[in-house]
C-alpha positions in Angstrom: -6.1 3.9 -28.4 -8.1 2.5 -25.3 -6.1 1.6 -22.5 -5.5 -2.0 -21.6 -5.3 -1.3 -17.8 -6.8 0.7 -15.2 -4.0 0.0 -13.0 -0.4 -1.3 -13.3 1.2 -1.7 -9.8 5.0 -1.8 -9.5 6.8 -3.3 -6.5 6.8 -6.4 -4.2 4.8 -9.9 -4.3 5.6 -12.2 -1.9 4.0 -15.2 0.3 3.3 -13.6 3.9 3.1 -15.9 6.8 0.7 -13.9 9.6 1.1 -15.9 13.1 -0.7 -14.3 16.6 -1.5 -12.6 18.3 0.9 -12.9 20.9 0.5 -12.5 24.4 3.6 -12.1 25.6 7.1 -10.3 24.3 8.6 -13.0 21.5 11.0 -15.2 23.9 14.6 -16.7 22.6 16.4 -19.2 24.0 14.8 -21.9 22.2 11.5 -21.3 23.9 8.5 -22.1 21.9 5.1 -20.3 22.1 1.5 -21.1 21.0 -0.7 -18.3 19.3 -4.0 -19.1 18.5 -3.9 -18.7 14.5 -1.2 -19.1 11.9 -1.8 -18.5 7.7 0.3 -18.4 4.8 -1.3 -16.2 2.1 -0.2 -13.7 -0.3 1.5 -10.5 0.6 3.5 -7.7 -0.2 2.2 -4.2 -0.7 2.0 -4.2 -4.1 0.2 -7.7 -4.5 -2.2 -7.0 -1.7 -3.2 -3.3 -3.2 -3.5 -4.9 -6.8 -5.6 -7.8 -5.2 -7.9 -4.8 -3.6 -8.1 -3.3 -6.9 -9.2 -6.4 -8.9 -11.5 -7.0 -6.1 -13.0 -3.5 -6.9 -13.6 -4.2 -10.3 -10.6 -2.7 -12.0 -8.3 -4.0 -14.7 -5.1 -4.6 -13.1 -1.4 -5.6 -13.7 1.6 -6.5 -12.0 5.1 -6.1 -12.7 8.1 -7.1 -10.2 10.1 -10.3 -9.6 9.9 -13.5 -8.1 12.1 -16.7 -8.0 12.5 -19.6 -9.4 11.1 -21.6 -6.3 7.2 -23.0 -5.0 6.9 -19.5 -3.3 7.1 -17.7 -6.3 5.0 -20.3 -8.2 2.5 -19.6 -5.5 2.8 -15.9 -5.4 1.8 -15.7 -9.6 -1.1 -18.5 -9.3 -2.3 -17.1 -6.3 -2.2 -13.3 -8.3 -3.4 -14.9 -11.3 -6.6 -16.7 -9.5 -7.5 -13.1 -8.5 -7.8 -11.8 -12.3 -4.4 -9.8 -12.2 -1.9 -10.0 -14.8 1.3 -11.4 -13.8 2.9 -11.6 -17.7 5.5 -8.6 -16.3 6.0 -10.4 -12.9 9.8 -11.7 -14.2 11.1 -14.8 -13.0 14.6 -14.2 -11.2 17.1 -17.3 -11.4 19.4 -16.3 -8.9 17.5 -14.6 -5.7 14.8 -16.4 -4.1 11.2 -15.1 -3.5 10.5 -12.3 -0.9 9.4 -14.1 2.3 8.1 -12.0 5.3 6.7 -13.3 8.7 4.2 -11.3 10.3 4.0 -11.3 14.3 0.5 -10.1 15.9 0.1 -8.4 19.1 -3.6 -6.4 20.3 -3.3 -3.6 17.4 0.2 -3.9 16.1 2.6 -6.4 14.8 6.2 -6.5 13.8 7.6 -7.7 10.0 10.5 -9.4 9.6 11.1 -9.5 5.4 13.5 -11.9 3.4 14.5 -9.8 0.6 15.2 -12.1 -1.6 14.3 -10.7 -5.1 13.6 -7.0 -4.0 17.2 -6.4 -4.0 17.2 -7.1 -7.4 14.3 -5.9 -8.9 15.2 -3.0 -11.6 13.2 0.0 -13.8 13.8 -2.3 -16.6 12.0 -4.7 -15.0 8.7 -3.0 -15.8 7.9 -3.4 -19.7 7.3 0.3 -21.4 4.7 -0.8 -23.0 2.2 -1.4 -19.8 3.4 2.0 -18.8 1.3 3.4 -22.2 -1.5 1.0 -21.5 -2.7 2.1 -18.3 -4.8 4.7 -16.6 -2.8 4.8 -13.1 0.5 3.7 -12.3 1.2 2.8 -8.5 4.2 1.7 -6.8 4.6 0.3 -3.1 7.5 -0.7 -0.9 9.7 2.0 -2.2 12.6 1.6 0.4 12.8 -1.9 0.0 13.2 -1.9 -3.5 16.1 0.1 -3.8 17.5 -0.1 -7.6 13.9 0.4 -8.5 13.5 3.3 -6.2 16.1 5.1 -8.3 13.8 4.3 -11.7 10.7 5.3 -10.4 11.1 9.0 -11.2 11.5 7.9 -15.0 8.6 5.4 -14.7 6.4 8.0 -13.4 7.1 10.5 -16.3 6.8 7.9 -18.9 3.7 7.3 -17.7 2.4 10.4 -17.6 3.3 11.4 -21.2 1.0 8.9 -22.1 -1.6 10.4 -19.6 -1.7 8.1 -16.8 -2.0 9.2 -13.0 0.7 8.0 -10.5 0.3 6.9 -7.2 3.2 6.2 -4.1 3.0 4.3 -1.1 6.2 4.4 0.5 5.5 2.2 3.2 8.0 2.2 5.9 12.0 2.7 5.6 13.9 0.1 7.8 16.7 2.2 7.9 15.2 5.1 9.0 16.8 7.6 6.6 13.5 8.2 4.1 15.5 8.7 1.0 15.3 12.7 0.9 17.5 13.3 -2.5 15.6 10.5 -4.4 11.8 11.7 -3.1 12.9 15.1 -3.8 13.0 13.7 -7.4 10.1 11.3 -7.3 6.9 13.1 -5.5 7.1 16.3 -8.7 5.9 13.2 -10.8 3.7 11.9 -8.0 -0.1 12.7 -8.6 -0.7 10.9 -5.2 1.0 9.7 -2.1 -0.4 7.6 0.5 1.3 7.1 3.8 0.6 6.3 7.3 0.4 8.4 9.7 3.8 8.1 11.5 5.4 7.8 7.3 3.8 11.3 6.6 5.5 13.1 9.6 8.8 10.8 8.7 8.6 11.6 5.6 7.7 15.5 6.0 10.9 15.9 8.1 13.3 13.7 5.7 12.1 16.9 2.9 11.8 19.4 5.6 14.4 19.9 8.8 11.7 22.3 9.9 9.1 20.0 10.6 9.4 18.7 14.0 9.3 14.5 14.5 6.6 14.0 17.3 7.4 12.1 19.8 5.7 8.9 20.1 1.9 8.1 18.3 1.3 11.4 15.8 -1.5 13.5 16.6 -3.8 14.9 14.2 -2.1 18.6 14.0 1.5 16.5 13.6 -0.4 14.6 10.9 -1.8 17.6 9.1 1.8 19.8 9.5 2.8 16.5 7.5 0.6 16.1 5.0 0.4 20.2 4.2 4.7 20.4 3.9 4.5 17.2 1.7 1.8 18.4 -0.4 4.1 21.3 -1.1 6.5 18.8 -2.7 3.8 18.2 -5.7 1.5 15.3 -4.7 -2.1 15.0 -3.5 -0.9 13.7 -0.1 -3.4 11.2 1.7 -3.2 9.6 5.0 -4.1 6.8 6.4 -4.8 7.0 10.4 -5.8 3.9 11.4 -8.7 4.2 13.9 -8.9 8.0 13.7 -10.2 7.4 9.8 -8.1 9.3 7.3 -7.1 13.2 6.2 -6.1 14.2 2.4 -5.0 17.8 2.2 -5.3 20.0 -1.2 -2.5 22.0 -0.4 -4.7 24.5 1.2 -6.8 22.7 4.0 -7.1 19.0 5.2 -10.4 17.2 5.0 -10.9 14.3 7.2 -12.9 10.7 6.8 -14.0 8.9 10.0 -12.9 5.4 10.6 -15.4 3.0 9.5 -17.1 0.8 12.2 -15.6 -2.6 12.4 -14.6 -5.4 14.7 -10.9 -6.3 13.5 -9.4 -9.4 13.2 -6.2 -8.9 11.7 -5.1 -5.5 10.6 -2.1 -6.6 8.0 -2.5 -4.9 4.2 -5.2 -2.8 5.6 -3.4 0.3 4.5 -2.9 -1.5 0.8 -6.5 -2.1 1.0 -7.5 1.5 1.5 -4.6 2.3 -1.1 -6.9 0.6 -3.7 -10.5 2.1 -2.9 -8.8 5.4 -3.1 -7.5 5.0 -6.4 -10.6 2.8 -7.9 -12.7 5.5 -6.8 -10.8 8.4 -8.1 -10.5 6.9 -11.6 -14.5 6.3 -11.1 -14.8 10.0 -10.6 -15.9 10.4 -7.0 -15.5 13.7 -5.6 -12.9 13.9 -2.9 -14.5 13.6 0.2 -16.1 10.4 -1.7 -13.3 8.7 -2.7 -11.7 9.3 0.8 -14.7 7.6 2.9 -14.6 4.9 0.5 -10.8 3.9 0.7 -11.3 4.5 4.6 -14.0 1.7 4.5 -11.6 -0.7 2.0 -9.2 -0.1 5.1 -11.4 -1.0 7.3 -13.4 -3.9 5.6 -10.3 -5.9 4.9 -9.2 -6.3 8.9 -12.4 -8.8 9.1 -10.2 -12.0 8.0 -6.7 -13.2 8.9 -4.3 -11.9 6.0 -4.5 -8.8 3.2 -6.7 -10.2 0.6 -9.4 -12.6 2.0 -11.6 -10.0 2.9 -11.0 -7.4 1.0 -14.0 -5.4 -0.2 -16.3 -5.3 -3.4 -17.3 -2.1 -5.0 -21.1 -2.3 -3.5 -19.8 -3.5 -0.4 -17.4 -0.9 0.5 -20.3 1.6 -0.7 -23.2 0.7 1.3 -20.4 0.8 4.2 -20.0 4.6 3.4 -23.8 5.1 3.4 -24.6 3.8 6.7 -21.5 5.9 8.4 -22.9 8.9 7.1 -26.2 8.1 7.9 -25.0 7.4 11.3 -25.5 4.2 11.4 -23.0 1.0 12.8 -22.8 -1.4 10.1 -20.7 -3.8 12.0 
């Protein structure tokens, strides 16, 4: 039987609120500050990876949990105006919607996340039956899920019986602890994992107490020590590194993507973004070095607008991106 899917993604959908950048620190004392833009759009990594995806051209559905409130309404009609299925995105009666505030400063930002419904947000949430239906299974915002975390080692087997891929974004872990025992049970079933920079050398130390923690901004041989002693734990391991392009190793050697030419606006969901042209163009087939210049230029592409999804790529977009880089040339 065909599948139904290319893609079910598992984890968070929430409104995000992206205000900057700022010039200064974030004052208290009642002090109010002007920044010079301010959006509410959809976010969450899960949402804004599935959005990328659609946006590519794949099939795509969604499973978490929202609440019963006008943010969750506008989470599923915002989902469903992008051609993703929200019929496994449950309806929670108790816990409000995710809500998460996004401050922007030069290059960076810092998140401050209502829970809300990720708290309670389960393995049962996610029906069997889309497990059996799709090509690739991906899940995001593993630490701030936590009674899914513990599921997701089943999810990933079930869906491999029925012969789909698996893909991880852990994103980052606010308590700092990087959940060794329960990725120790997870990445065997992962056929991919996609962190950031600093979450691959986080993550690499959480499995390994030999690999050192740099101190400070990773550099590339922290980053490849990283991605080599994770891919030992089973998965494909692929980086994202921001303006220094991207690396995935093969367990034997690390080949790199440049960063793809552009002038950013805002940088929020760009790592969801590249998330999503990696696994479109691995379930297209692309060769690795392919797939990896195209999910850097998804990355990339998606900083032009204010928010994750506006200006996310499309298929022939993100392509002719990779053709002028390696011709040399600056598309921006």
């Amino acid at each position: 039987m065909p599948d139904t899917f290319d893609l079910l993604v598992i984890g968070d959908a929430n409104p995000d609120i992206v205000l900057g950048p700022l010039d200064a620190p974030l004052a208290f004392g009642q002090r109010e500050q002007l920044v010079p833009t301010g959006l509410l759009t959809l976010g969450g990594s899960a949402a804004i990876m599935a959005c990328g995806a659609a946006r590519l051209g794949l099939k795509v559905a969604i499973a978490g949990r929202i609440g019963d409130d006008d943010t969750g309404r506008y989470v599923r009609t915002a989902l469903a105006e992008r051609g993703i299925d929200t019929g496994a995105l449950r309806v929670d009666p108790a816990a409000a919607t995710p809500l998460t505030a996004v401050l922007t400063r030069g290059d960076d930002r810092a998140i401050l996340t209502a829970p809300g419904t990720l708290a309670t947000t389960r393995g049962e949430d996610v029906p069997p039956e889309l497990l059996g239906a799709s090509r690739h299974v991906h899940a995001a915002s593993y630490f701030l899920l936590p009674q899914l975390a513990g599921a997701l080692p089943d999810l990933f087997r079930t869906a491999r019986a029925h012969g789909a891929t698996t893909s991880l974004d852990t994103n980052d872990d606010p308590s700092g602890a990087w959940d060794p025992r329960g990725l120790a049970e997870l990445l065997p079933v992962t056929d991919i994992l996609l962190p950031n920079a600093r979450e691959a050398c986080a993550l690499a130390a959480s499995a390994d107490p030999g690999v050192p923690v740099p101190d400070g901004d990773p550099k590339p041989a922290d980053v490849e020590r990283a991605a080599s002693a994770l891919t030992a734990r089973g998965p494909q391991v692929v980086v994202k590194n921001g303006a220094d392009g991207a690396l995935a190793h093969d367990g034997r050697a690390a080949l790199h993507a440049p960063a793809v030419p552009v002038r950013p606006v805002d940088t929020v969901g760009a790592g969801d973004s590249f998330d999503a042209g990696f696994v479109a163009a691995t379930l297209a087939g692309l060769p690795l070095a392919d797939a990896l210049a195209f999910a850097a230029a998804c990355g990339a592409l998606s900083t032009r607008a204010h928010g994750g999804t506006p200006a996310q790529a499309t298929w022939d977009d993100a392509m002719s991106h990779v053709v002028t880089t390696r011709n040399g040339e600056n598309p921006s």
